[in-house]
C-alpha positions as CSV (number, residue, x, y, z in Angstrom):
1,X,197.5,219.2,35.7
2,X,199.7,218.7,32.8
3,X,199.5,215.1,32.8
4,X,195.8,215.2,32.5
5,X,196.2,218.0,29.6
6,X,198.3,215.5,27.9
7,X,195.8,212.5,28.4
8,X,193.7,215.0,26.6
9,X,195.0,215.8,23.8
10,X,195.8,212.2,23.4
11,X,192.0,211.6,22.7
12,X,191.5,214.9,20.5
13,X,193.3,212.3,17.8
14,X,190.3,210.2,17.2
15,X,188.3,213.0,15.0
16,X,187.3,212.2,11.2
17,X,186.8,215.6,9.6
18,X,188.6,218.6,8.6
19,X,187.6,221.7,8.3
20,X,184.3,223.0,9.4
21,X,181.7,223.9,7.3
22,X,182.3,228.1,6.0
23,X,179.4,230.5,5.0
24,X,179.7,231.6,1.6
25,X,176.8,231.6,-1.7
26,X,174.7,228.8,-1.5
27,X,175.2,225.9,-4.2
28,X,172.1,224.0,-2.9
29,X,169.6,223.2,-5.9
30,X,167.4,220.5,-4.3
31,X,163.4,220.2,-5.4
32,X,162.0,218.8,-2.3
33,X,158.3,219.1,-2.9
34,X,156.0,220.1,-5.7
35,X,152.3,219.4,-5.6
36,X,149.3,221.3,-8.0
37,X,145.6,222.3,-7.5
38,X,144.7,219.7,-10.0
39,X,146.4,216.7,-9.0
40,X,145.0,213.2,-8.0
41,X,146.5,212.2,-4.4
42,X,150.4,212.9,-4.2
43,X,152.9,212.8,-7.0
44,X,155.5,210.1,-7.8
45,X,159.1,211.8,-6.9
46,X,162.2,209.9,-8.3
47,X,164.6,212.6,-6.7
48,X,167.8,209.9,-8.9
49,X,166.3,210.4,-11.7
50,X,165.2,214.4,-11.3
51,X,161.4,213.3,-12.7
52,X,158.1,214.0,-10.9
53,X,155.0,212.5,-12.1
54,X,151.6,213.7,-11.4
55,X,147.9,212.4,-11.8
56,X,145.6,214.5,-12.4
57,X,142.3,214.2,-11.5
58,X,138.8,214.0,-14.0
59,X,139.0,216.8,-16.6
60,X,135.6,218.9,-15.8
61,X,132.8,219.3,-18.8
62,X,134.2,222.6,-19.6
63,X,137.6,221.9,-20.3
64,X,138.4,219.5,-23.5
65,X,142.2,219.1,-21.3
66,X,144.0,220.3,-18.5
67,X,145.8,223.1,-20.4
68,X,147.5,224.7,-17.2
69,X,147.7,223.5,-13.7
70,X,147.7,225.7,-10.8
71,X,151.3,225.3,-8.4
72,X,149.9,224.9,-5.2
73,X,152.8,223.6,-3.0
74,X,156.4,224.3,-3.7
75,X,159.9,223.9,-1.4
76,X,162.9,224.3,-2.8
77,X,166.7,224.3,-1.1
78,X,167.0,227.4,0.3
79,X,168.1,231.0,-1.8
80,X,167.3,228.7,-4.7
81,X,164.5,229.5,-7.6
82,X,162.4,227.8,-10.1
83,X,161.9,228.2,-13.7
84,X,160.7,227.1,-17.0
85,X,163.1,225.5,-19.4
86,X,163.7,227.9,-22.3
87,X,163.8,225.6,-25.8
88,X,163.3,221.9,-26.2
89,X,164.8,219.0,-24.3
90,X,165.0,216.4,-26.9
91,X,166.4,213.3,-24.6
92,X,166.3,213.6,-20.9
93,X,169.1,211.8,-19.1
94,X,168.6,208.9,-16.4
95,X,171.7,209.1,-14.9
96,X,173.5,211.8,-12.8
97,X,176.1,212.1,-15.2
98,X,173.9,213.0,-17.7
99,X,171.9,215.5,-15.9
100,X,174.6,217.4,-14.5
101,X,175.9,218.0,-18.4
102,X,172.6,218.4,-19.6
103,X,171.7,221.5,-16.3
104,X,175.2,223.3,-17.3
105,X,174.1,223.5,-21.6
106,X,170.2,224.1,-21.0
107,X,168.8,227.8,-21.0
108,X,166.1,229.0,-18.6
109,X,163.1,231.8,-18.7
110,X,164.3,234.7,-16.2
111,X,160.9,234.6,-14.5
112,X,160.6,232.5,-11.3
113,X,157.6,229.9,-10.8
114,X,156.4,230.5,-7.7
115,X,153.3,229.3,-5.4
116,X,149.8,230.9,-6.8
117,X,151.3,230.8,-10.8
118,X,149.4,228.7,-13.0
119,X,152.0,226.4,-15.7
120,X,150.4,226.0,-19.2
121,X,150.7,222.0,-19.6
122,X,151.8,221.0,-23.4
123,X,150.4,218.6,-25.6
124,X,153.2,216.6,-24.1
125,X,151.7,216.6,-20.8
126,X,155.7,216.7,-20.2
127,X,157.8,220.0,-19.2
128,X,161.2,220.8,-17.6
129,X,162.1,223.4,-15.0
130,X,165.1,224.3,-14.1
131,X,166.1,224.8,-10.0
132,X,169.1,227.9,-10.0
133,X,171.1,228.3,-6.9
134,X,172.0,231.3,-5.2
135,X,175.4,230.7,-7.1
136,X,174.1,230.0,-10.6
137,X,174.0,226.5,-10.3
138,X,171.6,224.9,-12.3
139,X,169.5,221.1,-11.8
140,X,166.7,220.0,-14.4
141,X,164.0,218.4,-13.5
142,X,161.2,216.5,-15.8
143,X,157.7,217.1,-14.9
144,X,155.2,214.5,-16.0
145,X,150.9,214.7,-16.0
146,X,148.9,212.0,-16.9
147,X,145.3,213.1,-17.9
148,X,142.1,210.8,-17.3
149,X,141.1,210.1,-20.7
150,X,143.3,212.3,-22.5
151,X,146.8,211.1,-24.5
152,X,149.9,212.8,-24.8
153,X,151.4,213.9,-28.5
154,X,154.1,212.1,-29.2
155,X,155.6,213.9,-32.2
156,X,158.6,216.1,-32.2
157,X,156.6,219.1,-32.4
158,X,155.4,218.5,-28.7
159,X,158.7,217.4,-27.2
160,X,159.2,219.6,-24.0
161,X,158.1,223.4,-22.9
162,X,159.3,226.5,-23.4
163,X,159.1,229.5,-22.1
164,X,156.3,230.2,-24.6
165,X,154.4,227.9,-23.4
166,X,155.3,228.6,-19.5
167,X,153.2,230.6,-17.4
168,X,149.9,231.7,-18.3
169,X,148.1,234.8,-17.6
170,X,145.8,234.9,-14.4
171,X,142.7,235.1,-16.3
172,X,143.2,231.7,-16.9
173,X,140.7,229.7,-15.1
174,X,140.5,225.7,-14.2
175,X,137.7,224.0,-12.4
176,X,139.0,223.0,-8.7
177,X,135.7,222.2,-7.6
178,X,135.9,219.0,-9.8
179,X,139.2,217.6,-7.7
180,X,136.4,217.0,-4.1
181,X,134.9,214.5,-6.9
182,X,137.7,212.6,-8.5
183,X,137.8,209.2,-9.5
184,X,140.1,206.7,-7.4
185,X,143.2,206.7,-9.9
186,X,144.0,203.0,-11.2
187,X,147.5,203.4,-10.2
188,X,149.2,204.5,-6.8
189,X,151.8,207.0,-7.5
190,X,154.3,207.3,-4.2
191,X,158.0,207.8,-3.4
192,X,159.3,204.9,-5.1
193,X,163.2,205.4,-6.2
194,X,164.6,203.4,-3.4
195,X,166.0,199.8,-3.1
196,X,163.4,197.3,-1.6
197,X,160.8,200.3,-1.0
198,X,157.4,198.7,-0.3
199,X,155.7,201.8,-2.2
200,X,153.6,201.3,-5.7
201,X,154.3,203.4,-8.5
202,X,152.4,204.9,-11.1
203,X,151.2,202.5,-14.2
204,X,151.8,205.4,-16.6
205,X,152.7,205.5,-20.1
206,X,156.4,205.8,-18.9
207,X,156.4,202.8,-17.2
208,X,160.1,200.5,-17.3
209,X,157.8,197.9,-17.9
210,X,156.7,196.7,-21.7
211,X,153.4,195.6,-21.8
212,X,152.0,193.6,-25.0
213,X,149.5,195.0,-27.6
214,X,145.6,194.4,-26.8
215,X,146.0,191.8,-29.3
216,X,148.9,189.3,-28.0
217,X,149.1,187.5,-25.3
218,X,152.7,187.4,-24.4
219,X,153.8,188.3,-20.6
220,X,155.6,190.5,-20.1
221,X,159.2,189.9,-19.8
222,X,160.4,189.4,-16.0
223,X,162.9,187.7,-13.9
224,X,161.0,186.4,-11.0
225,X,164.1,185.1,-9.3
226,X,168.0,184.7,-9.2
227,X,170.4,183.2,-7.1
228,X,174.5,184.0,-7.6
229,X,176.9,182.3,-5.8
230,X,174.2,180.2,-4.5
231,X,172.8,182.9,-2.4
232,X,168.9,184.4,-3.5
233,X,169.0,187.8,-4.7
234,X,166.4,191.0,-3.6
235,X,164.6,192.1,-6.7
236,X,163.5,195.7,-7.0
237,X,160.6,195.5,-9.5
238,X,160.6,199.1,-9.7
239,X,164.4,200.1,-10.4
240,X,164.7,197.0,-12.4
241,X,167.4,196.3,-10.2
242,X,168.6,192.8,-8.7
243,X,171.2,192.5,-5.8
244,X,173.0,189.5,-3.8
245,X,174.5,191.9,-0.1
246,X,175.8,189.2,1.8
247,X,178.4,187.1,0.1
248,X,181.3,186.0,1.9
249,X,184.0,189.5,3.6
250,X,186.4,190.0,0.4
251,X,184.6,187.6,-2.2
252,X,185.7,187.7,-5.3
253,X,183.4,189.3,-7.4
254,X,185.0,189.3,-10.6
255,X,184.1,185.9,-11.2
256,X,180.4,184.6,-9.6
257,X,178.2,181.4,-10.6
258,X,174.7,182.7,-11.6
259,X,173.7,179.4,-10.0
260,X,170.0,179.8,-10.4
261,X,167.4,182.3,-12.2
262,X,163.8,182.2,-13.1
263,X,161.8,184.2,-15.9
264,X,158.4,184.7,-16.8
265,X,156.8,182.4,-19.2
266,X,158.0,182.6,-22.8
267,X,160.9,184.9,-21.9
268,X,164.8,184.1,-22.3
269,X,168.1,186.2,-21.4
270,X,171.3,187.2,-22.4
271,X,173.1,185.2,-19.2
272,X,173.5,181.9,-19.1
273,X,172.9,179.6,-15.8
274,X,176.1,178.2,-14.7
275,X,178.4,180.9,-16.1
276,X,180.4,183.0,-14.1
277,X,180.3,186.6,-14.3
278,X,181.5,190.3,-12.9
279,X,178.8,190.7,-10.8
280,X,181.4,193.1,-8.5
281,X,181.0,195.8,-11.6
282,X,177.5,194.8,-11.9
283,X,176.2,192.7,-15.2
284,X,173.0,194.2,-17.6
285,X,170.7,191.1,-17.8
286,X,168.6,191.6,-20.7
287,X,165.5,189.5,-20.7
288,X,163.0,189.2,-24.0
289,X,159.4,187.8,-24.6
290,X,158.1,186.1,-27.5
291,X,156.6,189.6,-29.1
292,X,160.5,190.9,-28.7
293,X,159.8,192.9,-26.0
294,X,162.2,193.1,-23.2
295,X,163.7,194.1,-20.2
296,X,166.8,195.3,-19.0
297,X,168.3,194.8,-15.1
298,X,171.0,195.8,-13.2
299,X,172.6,192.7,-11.5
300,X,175.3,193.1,-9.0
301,X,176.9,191.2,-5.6
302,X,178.6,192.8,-2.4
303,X,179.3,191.9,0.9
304,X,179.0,193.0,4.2
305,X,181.8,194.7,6.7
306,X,182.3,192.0,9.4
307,X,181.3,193.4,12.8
308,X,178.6,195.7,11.2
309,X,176.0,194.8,13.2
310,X,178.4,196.9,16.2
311,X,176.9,193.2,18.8
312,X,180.5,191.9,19.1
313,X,183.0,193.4,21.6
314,X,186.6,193.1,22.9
315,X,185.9,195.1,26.0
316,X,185.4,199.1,24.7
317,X,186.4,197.3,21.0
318,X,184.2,196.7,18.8
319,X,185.5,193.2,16.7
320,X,186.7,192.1,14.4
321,X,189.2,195.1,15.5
322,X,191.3,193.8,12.3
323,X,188.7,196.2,10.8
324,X,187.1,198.6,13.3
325,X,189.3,200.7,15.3
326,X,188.6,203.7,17.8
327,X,190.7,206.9,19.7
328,X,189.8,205.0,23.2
329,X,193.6,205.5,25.0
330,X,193.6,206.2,28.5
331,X,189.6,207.6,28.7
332,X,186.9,206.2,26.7
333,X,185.2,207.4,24.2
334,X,183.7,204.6,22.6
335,X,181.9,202.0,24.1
336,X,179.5,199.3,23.9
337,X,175.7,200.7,24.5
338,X,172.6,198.4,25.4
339,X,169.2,199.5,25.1
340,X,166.1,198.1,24.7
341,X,166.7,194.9,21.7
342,X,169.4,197.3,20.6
343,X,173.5,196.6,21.2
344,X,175.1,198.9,19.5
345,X,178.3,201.7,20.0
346,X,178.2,204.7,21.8
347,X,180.4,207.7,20.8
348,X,180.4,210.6,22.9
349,X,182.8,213.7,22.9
350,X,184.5,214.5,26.2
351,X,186.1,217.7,27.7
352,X,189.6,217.5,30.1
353,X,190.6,220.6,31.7
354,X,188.6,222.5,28.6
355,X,190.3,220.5,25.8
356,X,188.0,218.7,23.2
357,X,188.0,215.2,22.8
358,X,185.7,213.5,19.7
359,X,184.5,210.3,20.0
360,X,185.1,207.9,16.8
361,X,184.9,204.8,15.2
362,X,186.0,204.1,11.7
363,X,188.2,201.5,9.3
364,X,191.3,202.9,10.2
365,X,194.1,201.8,12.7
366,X,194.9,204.9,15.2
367,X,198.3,205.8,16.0
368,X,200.5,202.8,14.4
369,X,203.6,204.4,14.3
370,X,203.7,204.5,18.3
371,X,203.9,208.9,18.2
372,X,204.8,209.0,22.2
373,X,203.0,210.9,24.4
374,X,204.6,214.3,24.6
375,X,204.4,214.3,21.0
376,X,201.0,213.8,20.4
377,X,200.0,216.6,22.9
378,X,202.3,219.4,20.9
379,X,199.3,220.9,18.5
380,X,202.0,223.1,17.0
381,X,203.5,219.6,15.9
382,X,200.2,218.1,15.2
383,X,197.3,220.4,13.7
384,X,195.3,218.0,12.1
385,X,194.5,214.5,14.5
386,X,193.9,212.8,11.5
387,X,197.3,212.3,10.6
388,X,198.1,209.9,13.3
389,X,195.7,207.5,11.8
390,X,196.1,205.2,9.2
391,X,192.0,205.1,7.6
392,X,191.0,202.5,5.2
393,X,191.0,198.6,5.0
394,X,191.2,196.7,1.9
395,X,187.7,196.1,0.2
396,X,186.6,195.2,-3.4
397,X,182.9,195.8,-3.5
398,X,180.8,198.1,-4.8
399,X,178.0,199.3,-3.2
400,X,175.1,201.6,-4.3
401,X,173.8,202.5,-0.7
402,X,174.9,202.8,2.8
403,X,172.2,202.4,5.3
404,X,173.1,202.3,9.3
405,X,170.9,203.5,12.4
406,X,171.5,206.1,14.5
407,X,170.7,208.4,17.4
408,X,172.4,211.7,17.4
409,X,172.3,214.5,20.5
410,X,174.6,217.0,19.6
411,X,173.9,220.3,22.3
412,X,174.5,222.1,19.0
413,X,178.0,220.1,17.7
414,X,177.4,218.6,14.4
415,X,178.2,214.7,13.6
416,X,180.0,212.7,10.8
417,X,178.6,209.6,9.3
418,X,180.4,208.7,5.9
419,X,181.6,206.8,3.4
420,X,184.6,206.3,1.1
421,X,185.5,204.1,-1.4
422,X,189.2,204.3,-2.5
423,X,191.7,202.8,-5.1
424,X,195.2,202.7,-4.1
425,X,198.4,201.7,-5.7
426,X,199.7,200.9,-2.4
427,X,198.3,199.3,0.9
428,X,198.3,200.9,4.0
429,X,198.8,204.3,4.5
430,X,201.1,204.2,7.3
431,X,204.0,203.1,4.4
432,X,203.0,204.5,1.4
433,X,205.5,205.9,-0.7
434,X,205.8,208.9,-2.7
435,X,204.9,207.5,-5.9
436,X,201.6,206.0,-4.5
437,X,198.3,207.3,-5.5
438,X,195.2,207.4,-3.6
439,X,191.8,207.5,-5.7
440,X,188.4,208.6,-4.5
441,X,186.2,206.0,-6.1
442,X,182.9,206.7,-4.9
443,X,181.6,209.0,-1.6
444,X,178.0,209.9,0.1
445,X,178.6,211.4,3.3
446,X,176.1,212.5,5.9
447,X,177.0,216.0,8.0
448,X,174.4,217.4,10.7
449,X,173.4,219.0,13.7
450,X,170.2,217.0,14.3
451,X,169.0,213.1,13.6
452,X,166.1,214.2,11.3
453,X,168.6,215.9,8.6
454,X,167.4,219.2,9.5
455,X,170.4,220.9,10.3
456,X,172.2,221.3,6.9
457,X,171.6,220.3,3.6
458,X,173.3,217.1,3.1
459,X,172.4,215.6,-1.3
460,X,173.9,212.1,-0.7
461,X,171.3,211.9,1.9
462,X,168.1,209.6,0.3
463,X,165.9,209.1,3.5
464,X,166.0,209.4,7.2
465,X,163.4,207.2,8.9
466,X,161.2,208.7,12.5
467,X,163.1,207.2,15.7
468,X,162.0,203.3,16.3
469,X,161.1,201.3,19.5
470,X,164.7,201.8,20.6
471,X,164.8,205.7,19.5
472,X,167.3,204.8,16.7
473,X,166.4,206.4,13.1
474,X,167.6,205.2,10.0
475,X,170.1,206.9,7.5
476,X,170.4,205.9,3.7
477,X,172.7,207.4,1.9
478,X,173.4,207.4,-1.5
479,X,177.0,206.5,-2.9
480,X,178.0,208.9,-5.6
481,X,180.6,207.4,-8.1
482,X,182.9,209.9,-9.7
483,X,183.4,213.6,-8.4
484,X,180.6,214.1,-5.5
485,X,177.7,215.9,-5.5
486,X,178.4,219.8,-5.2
487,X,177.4,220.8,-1.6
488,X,178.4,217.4,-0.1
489,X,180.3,217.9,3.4
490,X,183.3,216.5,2.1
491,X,184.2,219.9,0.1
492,X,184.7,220.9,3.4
493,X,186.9,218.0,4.8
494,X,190.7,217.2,4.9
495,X,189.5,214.5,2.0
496,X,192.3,215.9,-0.9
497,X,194.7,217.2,1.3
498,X,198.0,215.6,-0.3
499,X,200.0,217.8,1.7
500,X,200.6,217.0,5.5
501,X,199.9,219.6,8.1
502,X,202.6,218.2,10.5
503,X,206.1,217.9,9.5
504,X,206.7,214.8,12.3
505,X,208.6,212.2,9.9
506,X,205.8,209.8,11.7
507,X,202.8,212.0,10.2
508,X,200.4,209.2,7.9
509,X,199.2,210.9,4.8
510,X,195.6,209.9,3.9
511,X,195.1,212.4,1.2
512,X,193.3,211.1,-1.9
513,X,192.9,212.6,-5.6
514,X,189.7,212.7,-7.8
515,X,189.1,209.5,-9.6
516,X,186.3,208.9,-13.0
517,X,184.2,206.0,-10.4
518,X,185.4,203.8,-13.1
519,X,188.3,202.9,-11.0
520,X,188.5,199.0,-9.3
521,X,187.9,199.6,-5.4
522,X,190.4,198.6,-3.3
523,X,189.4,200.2,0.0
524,X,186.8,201.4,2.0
525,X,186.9,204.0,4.8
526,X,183.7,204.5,7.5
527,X,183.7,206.4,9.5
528,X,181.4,207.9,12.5
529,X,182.6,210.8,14.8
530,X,180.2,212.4,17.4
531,X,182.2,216.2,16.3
532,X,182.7,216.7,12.9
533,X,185.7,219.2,13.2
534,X,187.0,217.3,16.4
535,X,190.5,216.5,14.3
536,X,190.9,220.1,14.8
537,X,190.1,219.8,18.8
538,X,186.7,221.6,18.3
539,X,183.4,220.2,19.8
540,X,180.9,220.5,22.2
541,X,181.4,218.2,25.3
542,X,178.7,215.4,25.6
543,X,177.6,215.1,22.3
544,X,176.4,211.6,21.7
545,X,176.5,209.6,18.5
546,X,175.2,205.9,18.8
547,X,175.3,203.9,15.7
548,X,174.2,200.2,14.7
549,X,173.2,198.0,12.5
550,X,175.0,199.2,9.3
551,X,174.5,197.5,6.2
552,X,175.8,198.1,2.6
553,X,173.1,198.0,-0.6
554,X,174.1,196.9,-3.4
């Protein structure tokens, strides 16, 4: 019996979390859905840039504008509430940075906007609200209605809402009856804030894209297509955003051909074909038409993890193993799975003699300071399994996304799917010295009970597809550059622990510090556990994660 205890505990080492999430006061501030009485089909969300857009449909005979809407439709994170922005907004940020300065300065009406209220619309057509956590946290959100027939005020005296010019009294009437007779709206407005998203936004007066006076005749300014390091680039139309994701493993990036590229008549740019440029950090690519309008994209090149696509195996290995590594010892649990057109890994938890045992695979080499047997199955000496592995593996890139599919069973165990970008002053962990530092670049991590994302609320979480032919769904997640986004899983992970749990001289310290984002990348970690607090020998025994096909966005 004690040899198969030991055998056990051997395996409780492959686990990728700390500690498990606590219950305390909720910091969750999401705006899931929004919709009105009076709008035109469903509104444009672009959940990055914390802006909604709604159409709104014919203004009936007895109204001269749509002066309030009525909120029909609201679902915010839980304990949270909504509310009007109290004083004027006078630039609304597009990046997270922004925001997140701009929802700790801005003030708020006290009363809630709930379901039923009717919102006075400025002469704007534009307002903010304001979505407080249980804690006090705050997130601002811009809310955008374009009225048939009707233009917005664009001088500073109708630059945002107030509370003023928030709710309005009950007695306030709108025709509803005209919405059964709408007009088709010239422009589609759906879900469109993701990389290569097939969806059509709305052709409003805050489009990215200039257009030329009724007058001229000038296109507009485009690139139609680019090539960098010889390889064809996707272009997102609607993010303005151009991306080469499968260069050569470990490319250098700093210094890429732009080898072909292709604008719109009339229009020149800023780049020059045949130059080389950082295309790793990402290059602004201005282009300009013959009016001077112009247009501004994001240009950046990655690469791919070899042995991503989880099809190659070394037995219960996945290869190259230079990169992937596993806790299989002496039982597995990690294996090749087969089903349907799908070959991809399977990760299961196990239970010996009652002792948990997570399944895992991840960018990390386990146990390579050779910690014996008897060792390894003292928990007194060993608290924490993660620090008999040595995660990370040297990587350069910079991605914006991580998408991978999955399948999760979890009998009420929660699984880890995440991401970490690092920069080190040293290599591998398993000889770093006491002056090296270990930066968290960039994060998105994904923390859950169930596949559909029901389970907990997970922000670096952007979309997760229904099950396909082979019951796989898939996860994109967001990378977040900097400090992470507040109720991410890995506030409640071993992430920054600096200190070591185990005072074996062979214990490998993976801690990492808070970096800006700005930092170079140097590593990566990935990691996939079927337990999420199996480091810690918790789990529930049979809990399944399958994983395949993971690609990085960039």
């Amino acid at each position: 019996m004690k040899k198969w205890i030991i055998l056990a505990l051997m395996m409780l080492l492959g686990a990728c979390t700390a500690d498990y999430d606590t219950f305390d006061t909720s910091d969750y501030r999401e705006l899931k859905e929004i919709a009105v009485a009076e709008q035109d089909g469903s509104p444009a969300i672009y959940s990055e840039q914390h802006r909604i857009e709604f159409d709104l449909v014919e203004v009936p005979d007895s109204l001269d504008t749509w002066d309030s809407v009525t909120l029909e439709d609201l679902n915010l994170s839980h304990f949270a509430s909504l509310h009007l922005v109290d004083g004027d907004i006078d630039e609304f940020p597009k990046d997270s940075a922004g925001l997140d300065s701009l929802a700790k300065k801005v003030k708020y009406s006290k009363e809630t906007i709930e379901s039923g209220n009717k919102i006075r619309v400025p002469s704007s057509h534009v307002l903010y609200v304001v979505v407080v956590s249980e804690s006090g946290k705050k997130s601002v959100w811009q809310l955008t209605f374009n009225i048939p027939n009707v233009e917005p005020e664009s001088s500073s005296s109708a630059k945002s809402s107030s509370s003023a010019e928030g709710k309005s009294s009950s007695s306030e009437k709108s025709d509803k009856s005209s919405s059964s007779e709408s007009k088709d709206s010239s422009s589609s407005s759906q879900k469109a804030d993701e990389p290569g998203s097939s969806a059509v936004t709305s052709s409003s007066s805050e489009s990215d894209e200039p257009t030329s006076s009724s007058g001229g005749s000038a296109e507009a300014p485009k690139i139609l297509s680019l090539s960098i390091a010889g390889k064809a680039a996707v272009i997102d139309e609607e993010n303005k955003s151009i991306h080469v994701d499968d260069l050569e493993f470990r490319t250098d990036l700093t210094s890429l051909e732009l080898s072909a590229m292709e604008l719109s008549d009339g229009a020149s740019a800023d780049v020059t074909v045949g130059e080389s440029y950082d295309f790793g950090m990402g290059v602004q690519v201005k282009v300009t038409n013959e009016k001077d309008e112009s247009t501004t994209y994001s240009v950046k090149a990655g690469y791919q993890l070899p042995g991503g696509n989880f099809n190659t195996w070394n037995k219960n290995d996945v290869t190259p193993d230079s990169i992937w590594g596993n806790a299989n010892t002496l039982v597995t649990t990690t294996k090749k799975v087969t089903s349907g057109s799908m070959i991809g890994a399977e990760i299961k938890t196990s239970s010996v003699l009652g002792i948990i045992a997570s399944g895992s695979l991840y960018t990390a080499d386990f146990n390579p300071n050779g910690v014996g047997t008897l060792s390894m199955a003292n928990s007194s000496t060993w608290p924490d399994g993660n620090e008999l592995l040595d995660f990370g593996k040297p990587f350069a890139a910079r991605p914006e996304y991580m998408e991978v599919k999955f399948s999760y069973e979890g009998k009420g165990d929660s699984c880890d799917i995440y991401i970490l970008l690092e920069n080190r002053t040293g290599d591998k962990n398993v000889n770093r010295k006491a002056s090296d530092v270990n930066t968290l670049v960039a994060s998105a991590w994904f923390r859950s009970t169930k596949a559909d994302n029901s389970g907990r609320e997970n922000p670096d979480v952007v979309s997760v597809s229904e099950p396909d032919e082979n019951k796989m769904r898939t996860l994109r997640l967001k990378l977040k550059y900097g400090e992470p986004l507040a109720g991410s899983p890995i506030e409640n992970s071993s992430t920054f622990d600096t200190k070591l749990k185990s005072s074996n001289k062979a214990a490998i310290n993976n801690g990492l510090v808070q970096g800006t984002g700005e930092e170079p990348v140097t590593h990566i970690r990935v990691v996939f556990a079927s337990s999420a607090d199996g480091n810690h020998y918790k789990g529930v025994s049979g809990a399944t994660l399958i994983v395949d096909d993971l690609k990085l966005i960039y």
